[in-house]
C-alpha positions in Angstrom: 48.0 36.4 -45.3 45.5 34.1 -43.8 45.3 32.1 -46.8 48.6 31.4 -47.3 48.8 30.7 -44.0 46.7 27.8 -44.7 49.4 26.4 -46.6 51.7 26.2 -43.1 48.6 23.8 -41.2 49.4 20.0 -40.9 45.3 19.4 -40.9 45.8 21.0 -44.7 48.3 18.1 -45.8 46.6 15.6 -44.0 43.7 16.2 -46.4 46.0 16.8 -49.6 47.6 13.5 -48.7 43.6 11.6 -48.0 42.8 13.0 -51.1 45.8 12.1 -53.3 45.5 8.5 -52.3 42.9 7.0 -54.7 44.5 9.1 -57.3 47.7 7.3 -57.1 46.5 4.1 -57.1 44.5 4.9 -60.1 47.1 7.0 -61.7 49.6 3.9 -61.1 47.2 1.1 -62.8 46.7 3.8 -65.6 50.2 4.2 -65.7 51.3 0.2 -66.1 48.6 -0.3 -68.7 50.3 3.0 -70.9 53.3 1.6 -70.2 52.5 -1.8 -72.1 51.2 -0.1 -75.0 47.2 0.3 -74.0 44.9 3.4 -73.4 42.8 2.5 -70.9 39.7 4.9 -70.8 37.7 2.3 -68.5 38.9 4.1 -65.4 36.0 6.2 -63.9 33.9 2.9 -64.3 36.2 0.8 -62.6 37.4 2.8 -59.8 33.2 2.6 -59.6 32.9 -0.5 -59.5 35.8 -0.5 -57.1 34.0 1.4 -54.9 31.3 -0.5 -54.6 32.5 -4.2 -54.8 34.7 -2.7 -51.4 32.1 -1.4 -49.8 29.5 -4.1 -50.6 31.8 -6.7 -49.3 32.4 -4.9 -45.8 28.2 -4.2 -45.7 27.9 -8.1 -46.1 29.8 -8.6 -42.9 33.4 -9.1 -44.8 36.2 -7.8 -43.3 37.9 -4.5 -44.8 41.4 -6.0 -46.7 38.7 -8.8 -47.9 36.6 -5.6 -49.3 40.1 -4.2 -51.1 40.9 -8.2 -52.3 36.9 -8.3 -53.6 37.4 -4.4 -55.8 40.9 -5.3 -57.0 39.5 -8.8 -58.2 36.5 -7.2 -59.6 38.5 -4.4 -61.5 40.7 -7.1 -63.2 37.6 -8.6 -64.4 36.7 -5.7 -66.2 40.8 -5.1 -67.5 40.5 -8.3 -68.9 37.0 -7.4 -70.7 39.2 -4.8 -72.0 42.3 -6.2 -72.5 40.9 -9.1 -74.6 38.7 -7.0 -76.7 41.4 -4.4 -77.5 45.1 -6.6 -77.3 44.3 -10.0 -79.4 41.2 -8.3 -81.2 42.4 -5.1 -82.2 39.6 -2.9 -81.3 39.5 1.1 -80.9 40.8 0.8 -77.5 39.1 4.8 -77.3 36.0 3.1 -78.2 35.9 0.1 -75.9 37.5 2.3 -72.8 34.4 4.6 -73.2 32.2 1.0 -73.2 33.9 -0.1 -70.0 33.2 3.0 -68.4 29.4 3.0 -69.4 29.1 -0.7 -68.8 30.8 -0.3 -65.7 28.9 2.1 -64.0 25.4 1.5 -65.1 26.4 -2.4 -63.9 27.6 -1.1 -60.6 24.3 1.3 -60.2 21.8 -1.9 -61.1 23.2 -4.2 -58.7 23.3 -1.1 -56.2 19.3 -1.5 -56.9 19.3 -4.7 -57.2 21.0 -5.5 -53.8 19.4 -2.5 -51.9 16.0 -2.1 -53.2 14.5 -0.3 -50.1 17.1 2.1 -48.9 16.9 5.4 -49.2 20.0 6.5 -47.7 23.7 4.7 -48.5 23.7 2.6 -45.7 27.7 2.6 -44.0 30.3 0.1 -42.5 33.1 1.0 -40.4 36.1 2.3 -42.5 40.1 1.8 -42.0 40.9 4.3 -38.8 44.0 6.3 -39.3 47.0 4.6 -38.1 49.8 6.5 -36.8 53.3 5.5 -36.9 54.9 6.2 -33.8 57.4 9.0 -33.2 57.3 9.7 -37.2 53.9 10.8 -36.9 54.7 13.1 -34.1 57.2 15.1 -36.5 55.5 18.8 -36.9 53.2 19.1 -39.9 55.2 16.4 -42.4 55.2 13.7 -40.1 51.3 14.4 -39.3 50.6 14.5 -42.9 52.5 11.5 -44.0 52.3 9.1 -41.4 49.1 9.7 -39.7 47.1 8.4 -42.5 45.0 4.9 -43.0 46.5 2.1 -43.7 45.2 2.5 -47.8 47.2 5.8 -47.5 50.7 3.9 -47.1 49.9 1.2 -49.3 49.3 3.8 -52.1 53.0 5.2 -51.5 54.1 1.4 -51.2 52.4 0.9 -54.8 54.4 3.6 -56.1 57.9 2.5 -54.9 57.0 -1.0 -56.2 55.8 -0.2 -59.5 59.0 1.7 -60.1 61.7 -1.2 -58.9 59.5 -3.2 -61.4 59.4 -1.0 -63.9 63.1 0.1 -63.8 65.0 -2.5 -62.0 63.3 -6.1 -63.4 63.1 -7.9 -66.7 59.5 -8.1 -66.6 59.5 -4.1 -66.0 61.9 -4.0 -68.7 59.5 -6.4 -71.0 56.6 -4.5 -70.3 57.8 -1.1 -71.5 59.3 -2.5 -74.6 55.7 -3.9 -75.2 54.6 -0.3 -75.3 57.6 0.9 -77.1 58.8 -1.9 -79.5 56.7 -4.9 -79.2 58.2 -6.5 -82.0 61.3 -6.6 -79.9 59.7 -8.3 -77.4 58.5 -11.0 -79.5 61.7 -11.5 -81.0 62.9 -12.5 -77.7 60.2 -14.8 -77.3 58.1 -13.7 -75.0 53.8 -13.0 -75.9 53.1 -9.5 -76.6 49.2 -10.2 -76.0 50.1 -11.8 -72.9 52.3 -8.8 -71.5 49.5 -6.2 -72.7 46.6 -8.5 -71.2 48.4 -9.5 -67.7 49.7 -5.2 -67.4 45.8 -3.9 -68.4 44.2 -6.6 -65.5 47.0 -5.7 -63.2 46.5 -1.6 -63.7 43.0 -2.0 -63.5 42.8 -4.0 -60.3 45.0 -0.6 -58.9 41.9 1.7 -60.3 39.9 -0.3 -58.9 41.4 0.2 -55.3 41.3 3.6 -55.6 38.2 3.6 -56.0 37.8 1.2 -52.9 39.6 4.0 -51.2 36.9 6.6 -51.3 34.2 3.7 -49.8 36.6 2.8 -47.2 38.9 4.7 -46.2 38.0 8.6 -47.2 34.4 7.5 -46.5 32.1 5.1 -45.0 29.1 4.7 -47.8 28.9 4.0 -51.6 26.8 7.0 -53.3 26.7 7.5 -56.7 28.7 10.0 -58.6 31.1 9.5 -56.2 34.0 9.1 -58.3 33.2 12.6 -60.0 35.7 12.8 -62.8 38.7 11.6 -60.7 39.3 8.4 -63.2 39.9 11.7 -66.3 42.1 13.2 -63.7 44.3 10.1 -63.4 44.6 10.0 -67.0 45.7 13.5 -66.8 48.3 12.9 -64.1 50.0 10.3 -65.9 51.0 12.5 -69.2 51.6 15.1 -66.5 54.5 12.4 -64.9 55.7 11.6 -68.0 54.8 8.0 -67.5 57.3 8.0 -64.6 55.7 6.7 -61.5 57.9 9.7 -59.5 56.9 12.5 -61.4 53.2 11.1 -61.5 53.2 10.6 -57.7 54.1 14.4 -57.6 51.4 15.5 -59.8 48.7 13.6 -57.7 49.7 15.4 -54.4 49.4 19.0 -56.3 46.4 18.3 -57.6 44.9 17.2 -54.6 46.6 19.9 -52.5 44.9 22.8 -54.7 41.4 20.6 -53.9 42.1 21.0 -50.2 43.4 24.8 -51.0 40.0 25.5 -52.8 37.8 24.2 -50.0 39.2 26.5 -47.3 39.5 29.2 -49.6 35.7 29.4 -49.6 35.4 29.3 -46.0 37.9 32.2 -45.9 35.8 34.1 -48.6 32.4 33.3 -46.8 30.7 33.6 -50.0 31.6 36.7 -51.6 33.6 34.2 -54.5 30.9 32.2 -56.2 31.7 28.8 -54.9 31.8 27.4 -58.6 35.0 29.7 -59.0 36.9 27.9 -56.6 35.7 24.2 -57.4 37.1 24.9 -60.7 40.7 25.7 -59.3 41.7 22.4 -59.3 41.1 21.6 -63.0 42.1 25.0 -64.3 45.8 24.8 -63.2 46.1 21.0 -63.6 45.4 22.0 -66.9 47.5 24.5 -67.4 50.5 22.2 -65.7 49.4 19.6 -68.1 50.1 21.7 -71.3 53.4 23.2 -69.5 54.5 19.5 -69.0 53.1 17.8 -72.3 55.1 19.5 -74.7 58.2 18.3 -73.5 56.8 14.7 -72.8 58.1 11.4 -74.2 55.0 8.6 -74.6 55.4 5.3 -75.2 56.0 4.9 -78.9 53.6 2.0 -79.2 50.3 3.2 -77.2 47.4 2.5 -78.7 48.8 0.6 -81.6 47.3 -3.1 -82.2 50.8 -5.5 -82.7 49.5 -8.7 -84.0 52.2 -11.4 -83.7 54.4 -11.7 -86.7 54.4 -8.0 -87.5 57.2 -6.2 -88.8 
């Protein structure tokens, strides 16, 4: 009983919800470049380099939304990398997503060295304090979960809401996913495939990027390395899981991160007797179990990962 009593605690969803935050921003930005016909496998470096640019802008006496201004710019310099070498060039975008990842991080790691040649310890800045919302945050366990959170946390949810009235409700939504699902279409009504697939890869990768800010300064207070630890895969994951709907994808963030907050009181509860490598596999296990439940029935964009060069048929 006492563990699924840990299920009924509002310090439980509070952490599900701190945890699922940089996964939706990421899962979002993966999500819009999908959408537009692009595989973006640069994630785990950019949320790194995220990270860091956030962090590294506070440490040099910048203030924190000029930290989350510095990682979203710095991730759409590395979408664009992308964008240009896999939209107008054609290249495996499996291949160059793997290169933006290695570039990414070992970059991120040098300049780490480079700028901090001396420490031994990550040094920290002051992170975004929780901001309650008045009287909704004093609702039992939901409102404490949901609107007791940093000011990152409800500009995550915001993301979501906004990517889907864009998505679903404007004509550049509407241009962007027949760019991933008939770009020829979109050409035919004038408007630049390249363009769409460039501006939607710098865009999503400016939102990985975030999340990875997140974890610097909102979860945490100090850059470290590994700190990322797989989440950028995990996005990827989530967004076949959500069918590339921004809804369904939101949902799938919040489970997984609600059996990571499961898993870590679980071994308190257990005291050892589990081998704690059991239960930091939990997470991964039945996300990927959910993944092949929901994958079979999933519709992707009929387009992704295929070059369009203008004037094809």
């Amino acid at each position: 009983m006492e563990a699924l009593d840990i299920l009924l605690t509002a310090s439980f969803w509070v952490a599900a919800i701190r945890i699922a935050s940089p996964l939706i921003f990421a899962t979002m930005g993966e999500l819009i470049c999908e959408r537009a016909g692009v595989l973006n496998l640069g994630i785990e470096g950019i949320m790194t380099v995220g990270a860091f640019a956030g962090w590294f802008t506070v440490y040099s006496s910048g203030d924190l939304w000029t930290g989350v201004a510095v990682a979203a710019l710095a991730g759409a310099a590395f979408g664009l990398l992308h964008a240009t070498l896999t939209v107008p060039l054609g290249l495996s975008q499996h291949v160059v997503g793997i290169g933006i990842t290695l570039l990414a991080t070992s970059l991120t790691y040098f300049t780490y060295r480079l700028a901090l040649p001396e420490v031994t310890s990550p040094p920290k800045i002051e992170p975004f304090q929780p901001l309650p919302i008045p009287g909704l945050s004093e609702i039992p366990i939901l409102g404490q979960a949901l609107f007791s959170q940093t000011p990152l946390t409800y500009l995550a949810f915001l993301t979501v809401a906004v990517v889907a009235w864009v998505l679903y409700r404007t004509p550049l939504g509407l241009a962007l996913r027949a760019a991933g699902e008939n770009p020829s279409a979109v050409e035919a009504q004038g408007i630049s495939v390249s363009g769409m697939r460039i501006g939607a890869v710098m865009v999503g990768s400016a939102l990985m990027a975030v999340g990875g800010a997140f974890l610097t300064m909102s979860a945490f207070n100090s850059f470290f390395f590994e700190m990322i630890n797989g989440r950028g895969w995990i996005c990827i994951a989530l967004v076949v899981f959500g069918s590339w709907r921004p809804g369904k994808a939101l949902i799938g963030a919040i489970l997984f991160a609600a059996f990571d907050a499961y898993q870590v009181r679980l071994q308190q509860i257990t005291s050892g007797v589990v081998p704690y490598q059991i239960f930091l596999m939990m997470p991964y296990v039945l996300s990927i179990l959910a993944l092949v439940l929901v994958a079979r029935r999933a519709t992707y964009p009929k387009a992704l990962m295929i070059p369009y060069q203008k004037g094809e048929r």
